[in-house]
N, C-alpha and C positions, 0 to 999 in steps of 0.2 A: 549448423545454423547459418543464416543468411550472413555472408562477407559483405556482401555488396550495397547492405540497404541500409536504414536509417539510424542514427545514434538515439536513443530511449533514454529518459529518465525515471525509473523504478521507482516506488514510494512507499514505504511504510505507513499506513494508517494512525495506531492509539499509539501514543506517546511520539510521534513524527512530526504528524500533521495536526492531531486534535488531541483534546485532555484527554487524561485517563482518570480512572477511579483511583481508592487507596489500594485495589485488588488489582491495577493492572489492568482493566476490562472499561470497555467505554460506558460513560455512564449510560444509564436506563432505567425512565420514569417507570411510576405503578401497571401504566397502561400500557408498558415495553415501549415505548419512543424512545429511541437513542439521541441525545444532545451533544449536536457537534460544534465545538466550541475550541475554533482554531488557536495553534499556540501562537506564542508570540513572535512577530516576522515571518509566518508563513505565506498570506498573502502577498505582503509587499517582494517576498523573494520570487514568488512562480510568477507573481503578474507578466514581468518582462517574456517568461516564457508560452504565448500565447501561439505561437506557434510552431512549438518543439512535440514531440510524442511525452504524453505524460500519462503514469500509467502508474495505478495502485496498485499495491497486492495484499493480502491480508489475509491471516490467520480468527476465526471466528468460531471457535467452538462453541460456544453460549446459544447458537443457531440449533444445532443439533441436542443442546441439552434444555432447550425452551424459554431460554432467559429473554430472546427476542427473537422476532420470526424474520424469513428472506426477505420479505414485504417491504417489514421495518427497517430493514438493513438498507435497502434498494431506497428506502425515502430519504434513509440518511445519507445516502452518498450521493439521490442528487439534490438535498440542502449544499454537501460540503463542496459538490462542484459549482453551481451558486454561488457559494461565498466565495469562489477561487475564481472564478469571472469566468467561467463555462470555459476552462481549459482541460479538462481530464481527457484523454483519447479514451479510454476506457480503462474497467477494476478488475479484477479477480478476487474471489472469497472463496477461503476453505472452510465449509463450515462443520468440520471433523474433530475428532480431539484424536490425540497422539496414539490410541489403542487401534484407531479402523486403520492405521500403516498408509494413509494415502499420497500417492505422490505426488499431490500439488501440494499437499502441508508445508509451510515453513518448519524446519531445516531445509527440506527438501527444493528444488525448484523448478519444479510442475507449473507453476503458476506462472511465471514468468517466459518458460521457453515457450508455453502455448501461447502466451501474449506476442513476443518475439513473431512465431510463428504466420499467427493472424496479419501480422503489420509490416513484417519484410524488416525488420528489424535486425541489426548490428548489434547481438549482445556484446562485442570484444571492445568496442568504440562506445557502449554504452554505460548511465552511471545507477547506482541502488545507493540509496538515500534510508537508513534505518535506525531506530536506536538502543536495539538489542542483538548478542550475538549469533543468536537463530537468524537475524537478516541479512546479516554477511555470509553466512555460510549457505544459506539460498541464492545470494548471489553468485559466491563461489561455484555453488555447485551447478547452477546454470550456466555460467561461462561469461558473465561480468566482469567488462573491462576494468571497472572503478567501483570500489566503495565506500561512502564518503557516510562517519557520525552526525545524525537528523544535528547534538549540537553545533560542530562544525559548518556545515553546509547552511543550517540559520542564523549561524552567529550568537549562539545563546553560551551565558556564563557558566 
């Protein structure tokens, strides 16, 4: 991976950045619109970083199993960058469930080193922001400098 380029901040989507359902899955009305409905302190915490790489990654099986479609996915992420003052560099979404073995899927970290990749990025200098162990271990397994629990890093109880 790139030594020489930029430090990234990685992100976890549902339960990170935005509610989740009682199932762990972002919520989604009758007509499949996902509602993204930032937790608490998330804006105030990224605003200052308006000019750092910011970069989601997400795990999204519900895609492939029809709960909601790429379309709907793509509308919600650019609500949630919107509400985050237009700072996202860019996302990634897996939207596989754990039998198709793909290697962007979190555990795995497909998703992130081709982000890395795209942007000249320092994963060694760089931080993942998550609040499951599947997003440490994607980290891990990418080559993450730092990784820091979504409560920690927002300061939640």
């Amino acid at each position: 991976m790139n030594e020489n380029g930029n430090a990234a901040l990685f992100l976890d989507l549902a339960g990170t950045l935005v509610r989740i359902d009682e199932s762990r899955e972002l919520p989604v009305d009758a007509r499949g619109n996902i509602a993204i409905d930032l937790l608490p302190g998330v804006a105030e915490k990224l605003a200052p970083m308006h000019d750092h790489l910011i970069f989601i990654v997400t795990n999204q099986s519900k895609i492939k199993r029809g709960r909601f479609t790429m379309a709907a996915f793509e509308a919600a992420m650019e609500d949630l960058d919107r509400k985050l003052g237009d700072i996202v560099t860019a996302w990634k979404v897996c939207p596989h469930d754990d039998a198709d073995n793909c290697p962007c899927r979190k555990p795995k970290g497909g998703m992130i080193t081709e982000l890395a990749e795209l942007y000249g990025v320092d994963l060694k200098s760089s931080t993942m922001v998550g609040d499951q162990e599947i997003d440490e271990l994607a980290a891990r397994a990418a080559g993450v400098g730092r990784f820091v629990p979504a409560r920690d890093f927002f300061g939640w109880t």
